[in-house]
C-alpha positions in Angstrom: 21.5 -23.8 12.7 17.9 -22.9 12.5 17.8 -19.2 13.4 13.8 -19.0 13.0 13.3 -22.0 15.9 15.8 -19.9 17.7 13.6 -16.7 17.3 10.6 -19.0 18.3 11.8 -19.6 21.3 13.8 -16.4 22.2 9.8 -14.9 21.2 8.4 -17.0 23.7 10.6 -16.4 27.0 10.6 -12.4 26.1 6.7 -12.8 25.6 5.4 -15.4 27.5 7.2 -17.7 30.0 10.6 -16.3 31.0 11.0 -19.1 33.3 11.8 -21.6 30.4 15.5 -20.1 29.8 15.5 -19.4 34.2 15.1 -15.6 33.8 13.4 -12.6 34.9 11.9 -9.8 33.0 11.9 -6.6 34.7 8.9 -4.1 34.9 9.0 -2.8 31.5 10.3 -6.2 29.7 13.5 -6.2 29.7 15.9 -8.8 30.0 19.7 -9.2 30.2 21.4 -10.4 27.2 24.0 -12.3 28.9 21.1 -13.9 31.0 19.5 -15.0 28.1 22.0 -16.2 26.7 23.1 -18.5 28.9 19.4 -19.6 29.7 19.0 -20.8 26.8 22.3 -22.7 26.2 21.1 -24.0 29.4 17.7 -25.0 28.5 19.9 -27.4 26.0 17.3 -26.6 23.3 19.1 -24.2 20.9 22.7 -22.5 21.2 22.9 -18.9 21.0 25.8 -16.6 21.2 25.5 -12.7 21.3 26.5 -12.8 17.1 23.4 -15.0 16.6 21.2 -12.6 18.3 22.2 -10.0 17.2 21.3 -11.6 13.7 18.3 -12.4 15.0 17.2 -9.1 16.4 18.4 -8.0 13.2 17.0 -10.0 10.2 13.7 -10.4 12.1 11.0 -9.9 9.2 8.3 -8.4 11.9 11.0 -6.3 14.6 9.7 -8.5 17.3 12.9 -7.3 19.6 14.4 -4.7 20.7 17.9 -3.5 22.5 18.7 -1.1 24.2 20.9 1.3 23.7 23.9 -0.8 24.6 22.9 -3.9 23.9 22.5 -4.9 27.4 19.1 -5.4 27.9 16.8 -6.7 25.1 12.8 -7.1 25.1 9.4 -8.2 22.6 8.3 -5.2 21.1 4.8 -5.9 21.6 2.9 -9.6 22.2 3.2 -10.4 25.8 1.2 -12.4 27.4 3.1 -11.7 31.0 1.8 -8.1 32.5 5.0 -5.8 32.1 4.9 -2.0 30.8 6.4 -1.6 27.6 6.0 2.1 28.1 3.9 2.3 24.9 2.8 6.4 23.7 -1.1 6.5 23.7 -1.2 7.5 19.7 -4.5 8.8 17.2 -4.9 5.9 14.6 -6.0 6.2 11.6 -9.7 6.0 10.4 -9.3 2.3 9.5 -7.3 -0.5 11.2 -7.5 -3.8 9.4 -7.6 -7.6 12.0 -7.0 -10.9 10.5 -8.0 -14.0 12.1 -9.1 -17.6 10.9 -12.9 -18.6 9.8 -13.4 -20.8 12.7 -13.0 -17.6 15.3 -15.5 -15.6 13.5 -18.6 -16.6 15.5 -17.2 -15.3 18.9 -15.9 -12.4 17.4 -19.0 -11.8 15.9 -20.6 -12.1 19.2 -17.7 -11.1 21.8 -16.0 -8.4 19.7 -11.8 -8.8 19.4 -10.6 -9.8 23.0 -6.5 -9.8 23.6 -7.1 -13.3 25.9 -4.1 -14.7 26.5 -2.1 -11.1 25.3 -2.4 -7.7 27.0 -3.6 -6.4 23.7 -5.2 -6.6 20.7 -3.2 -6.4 17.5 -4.6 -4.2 14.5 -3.1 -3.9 10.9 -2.3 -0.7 9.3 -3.8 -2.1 5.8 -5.5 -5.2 4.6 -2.7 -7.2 3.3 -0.9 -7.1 6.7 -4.5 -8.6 8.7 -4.8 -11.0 5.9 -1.1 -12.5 6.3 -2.1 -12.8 9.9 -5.3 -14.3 9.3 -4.0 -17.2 7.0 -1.8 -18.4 10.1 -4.9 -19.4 11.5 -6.5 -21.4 8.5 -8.6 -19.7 5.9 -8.3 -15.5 6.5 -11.4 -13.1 7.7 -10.4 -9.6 7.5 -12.3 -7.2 9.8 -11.8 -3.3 9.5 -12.1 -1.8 12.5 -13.3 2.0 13.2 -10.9 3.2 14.9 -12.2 6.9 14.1 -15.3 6.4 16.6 -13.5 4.2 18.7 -11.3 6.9 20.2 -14.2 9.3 19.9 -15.8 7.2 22.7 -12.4 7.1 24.5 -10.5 4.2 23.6 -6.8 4.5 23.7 -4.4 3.6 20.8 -0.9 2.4 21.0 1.5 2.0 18.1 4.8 -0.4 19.3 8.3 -0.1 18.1 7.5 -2.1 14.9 4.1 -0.5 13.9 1.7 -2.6 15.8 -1.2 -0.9 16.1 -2.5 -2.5 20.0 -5.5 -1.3 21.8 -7.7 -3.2 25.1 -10.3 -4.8 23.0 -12.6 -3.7 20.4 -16.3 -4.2 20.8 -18.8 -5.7 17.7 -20.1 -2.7 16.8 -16.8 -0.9 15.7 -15.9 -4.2 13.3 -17.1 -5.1 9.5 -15.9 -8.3 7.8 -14.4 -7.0 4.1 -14.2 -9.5 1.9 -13.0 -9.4 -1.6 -14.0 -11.6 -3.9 -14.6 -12.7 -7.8 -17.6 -10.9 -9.4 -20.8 -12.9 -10.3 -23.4 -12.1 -12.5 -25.8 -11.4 -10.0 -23.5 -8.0 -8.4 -24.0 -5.9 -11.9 -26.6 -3.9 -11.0 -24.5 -3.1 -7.7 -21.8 -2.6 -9.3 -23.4 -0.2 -11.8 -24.8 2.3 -9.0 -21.6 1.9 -6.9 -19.4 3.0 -10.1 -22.2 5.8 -11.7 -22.7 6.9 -7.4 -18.9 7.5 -7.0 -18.2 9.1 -10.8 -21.3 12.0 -9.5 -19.5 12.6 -6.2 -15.7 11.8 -6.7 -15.1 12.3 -9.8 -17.4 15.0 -11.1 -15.2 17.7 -9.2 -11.9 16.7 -11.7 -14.4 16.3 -14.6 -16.6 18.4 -17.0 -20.5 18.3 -17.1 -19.9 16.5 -20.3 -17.7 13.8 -19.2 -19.1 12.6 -16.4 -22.7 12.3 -18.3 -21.1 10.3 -20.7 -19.9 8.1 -18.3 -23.2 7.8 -16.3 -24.6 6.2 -19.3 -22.1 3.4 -20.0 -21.8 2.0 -17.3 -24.7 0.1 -17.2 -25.0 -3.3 -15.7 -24.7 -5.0 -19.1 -21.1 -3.5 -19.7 -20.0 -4.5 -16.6 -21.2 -7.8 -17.4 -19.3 -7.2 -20.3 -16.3 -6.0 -18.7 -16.1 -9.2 -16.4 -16.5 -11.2 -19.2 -13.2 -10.0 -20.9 -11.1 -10.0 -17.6 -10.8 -10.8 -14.0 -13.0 -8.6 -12.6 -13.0 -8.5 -7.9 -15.6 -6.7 -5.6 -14.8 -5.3 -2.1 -18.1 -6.4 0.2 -19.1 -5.4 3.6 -22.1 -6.2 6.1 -23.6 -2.6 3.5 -22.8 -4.9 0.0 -20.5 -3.9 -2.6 -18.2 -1.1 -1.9 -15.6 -1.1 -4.5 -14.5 -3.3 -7.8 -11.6 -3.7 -10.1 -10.6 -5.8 -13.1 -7.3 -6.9 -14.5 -6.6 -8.4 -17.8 -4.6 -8.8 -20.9 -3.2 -5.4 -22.7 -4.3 -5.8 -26.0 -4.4 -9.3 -26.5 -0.8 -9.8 -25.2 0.3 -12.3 -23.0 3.3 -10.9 -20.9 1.6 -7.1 -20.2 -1.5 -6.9 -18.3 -3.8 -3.6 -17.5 -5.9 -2.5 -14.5 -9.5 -1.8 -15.5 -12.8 -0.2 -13.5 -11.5 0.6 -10.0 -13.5 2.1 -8.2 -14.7 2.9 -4.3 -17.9 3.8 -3.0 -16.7 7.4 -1.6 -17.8 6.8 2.1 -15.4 4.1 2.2 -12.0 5.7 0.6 -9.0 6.4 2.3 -9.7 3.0 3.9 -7.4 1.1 2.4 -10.2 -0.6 0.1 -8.3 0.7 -2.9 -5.4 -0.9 -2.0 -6.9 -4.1 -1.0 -8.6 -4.4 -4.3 -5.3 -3.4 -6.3 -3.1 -5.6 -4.1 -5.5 -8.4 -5.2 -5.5 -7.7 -8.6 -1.7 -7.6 -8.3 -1.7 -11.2 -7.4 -4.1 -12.1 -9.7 -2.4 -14.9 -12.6 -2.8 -12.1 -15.3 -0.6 -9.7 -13.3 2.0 -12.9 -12.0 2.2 -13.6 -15.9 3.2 -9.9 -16.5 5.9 -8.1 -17.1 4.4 -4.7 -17.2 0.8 -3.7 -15.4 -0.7 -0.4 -16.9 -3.4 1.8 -15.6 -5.4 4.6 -17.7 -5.9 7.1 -13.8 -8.2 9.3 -13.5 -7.1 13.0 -12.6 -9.3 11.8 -9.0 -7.5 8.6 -8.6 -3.7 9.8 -9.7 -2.0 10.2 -6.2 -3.7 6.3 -5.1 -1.6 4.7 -7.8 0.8 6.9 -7.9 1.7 6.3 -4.1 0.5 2.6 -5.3 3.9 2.5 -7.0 3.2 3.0 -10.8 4.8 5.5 -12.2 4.5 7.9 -15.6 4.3 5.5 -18.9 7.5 6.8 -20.6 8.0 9.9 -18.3 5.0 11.7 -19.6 3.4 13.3 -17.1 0.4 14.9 -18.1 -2.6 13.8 -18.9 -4.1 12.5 -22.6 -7.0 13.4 -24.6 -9.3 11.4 -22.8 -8.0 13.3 -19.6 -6.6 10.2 -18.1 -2.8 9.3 -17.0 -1.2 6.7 -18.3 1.0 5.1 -15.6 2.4 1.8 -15.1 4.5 -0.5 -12.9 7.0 -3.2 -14.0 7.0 -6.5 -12.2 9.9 -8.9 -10.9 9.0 -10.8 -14.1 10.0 -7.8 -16.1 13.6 -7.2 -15.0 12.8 -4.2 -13.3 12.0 -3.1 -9.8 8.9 -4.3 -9.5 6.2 -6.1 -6.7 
């Protein structure tokens, strides 16, 4: 039995067109299990017993359904196409919501803005990775971030459904910016430069001596990032402003089965974004990290809590910083027999 078809379908009666399985939806979604279950036995398409939904409801990678508390009644979280009340909270969102979609949409969404159309909402990701998984279902993925901060400060409502949709009416052009991250080129070197020297004077100058920071300012020049890319796999974070953030990964030492993070950093009007996160979740499907066993970063006092809640953890328990006042941390892959990404 093919549970996904199952789910397919069982999605679009609870979403879209109740009628297929001969049942109603009530005013807030609802439907009755045993209803459903025989309407679709009925429809002759799929069978479906109340063990296989409830195996479907539960193994169900993105919690599209819900019960209710005794099982009776069971709805689609979010999605609906059908006007019914999910009695959704309004909610704050974050700063930054993240919208995947496919290259051929980008013109009217460009023009138009992000429109639910067929749907009583638009969907928004909590981070990049989640918009880009979306986007790909629809051919080759555009991530937008949306700003969400001055959306709600001009009074559009949030909503956050039962499985961490963020849904709101629409969102016009001029709350959305394409990111795009992408292999470095020659030509981004001096951007790169000012973006890394820009955010080591006003990041990381408040964790750093006079001293440190001035010694940093002057290597990293264009030509050692040139340098740098030469020697790894080096990514930069873009927007409709240019460069916002970079990051590198490449062999530890030489070896072939440990790979290290290198140059990661974020112009500091955009952190707490989720640009970091985007770049490092790039970098961590790079072929140097999929080769690894073990990623290692040297983090900055500024930048420890980012991996940390990243998921590396303390090289060999020690916690404190070295001479160079960096951490060392690092995070062990599938391919190295621990628990890993």
């Amino acid at each position: 039995m093919d549970l996904q078809k199952t789910s397919i379908f069982i999605s679009l009666i609870l979403r879209h067109k109740p009628e297929a399985a001969g049942i109603s939806l009530d005013e807030h979604g609802w439907a009755d299990v045993e209803e459903l279950i025989d309407g679709v036995n009925a429809s002759g398409k799929y069978f479906l017993d109340r063990d296989i939904l409830e195996e479907i409801v539960r193994t169900d990678e993105k919690t599209r359904y819900s019960f209710n508390e005794d099982h009776t009644l069971i709805r689609a979280n979010q999605g609906h196409s059908v006007p019914v009340d999910v009695e959704l909270e309004e909610q704050t969102p974050p700063a930054i919501l993240y919208h995947g979609t496919g290259e051929r949409s980008v013109p009217f969404i460009d023009e138009q803005g992000l429109l639910p159309k067929s749907r009583l909402y638009v969907h928004l990701s909590a981070d990049p990775e989640t918009a880009k998984k979306v986007g790909r279902r629809h051919g080759r993925p555009v991530i937008y971030m949306v700003d969400c901060k001055a959306m709600a400060a001009d009074g559009y409502k949030f909503y956050l459904s039962v499985n961490k949709v963020w849904l709101t009416k629409e969102v016009p052009p001029k709350y959305l910016e394409k990111l795009t991250v992408r292999r470095f080129t020659d030509q981004d070197a001096e951007a790169v430069s000012e973006l890394i020297r820009t955010t080591l004077k006003e990041s990381n100058a408040k964790d750093y001596p006079e001293a440190v920071i001035a010694e940093l300012l002057e290597r990293h020049t264009p030509d050692y990032v040139k340098n740098r890319a030469s020697q790894t796999h080096f990514y930069v974070a873009e927007n409709k402003a240019g460069i916002i953030g970079c990051g590198a990964i490449g062999p530890y030492w030489g070896k072939e089965d440990e790979s290290a993070l290198f140059t990661i950093f974020i112009l500091p009007a955009y952190q707490g974004k989720g640009i970091g996160k985007a770049i490092v979740e790039t970098l961590e499907k790079d072929e140097y990290a999929l080769r690894a066993k073990r990623i290692e970063v040297a983090a900055s006092i500024t930048a420890l809590e980012f991996y940390r809640k990243m998921g590396y953890g303390f090289k060999d328990g020690h916690s404190e910083p070295d001479e160079e006042l960096l951490y060392r941390l690092e995070k062990w892959t599938v391919a190295g027999g621990k628990e890993g990404f």
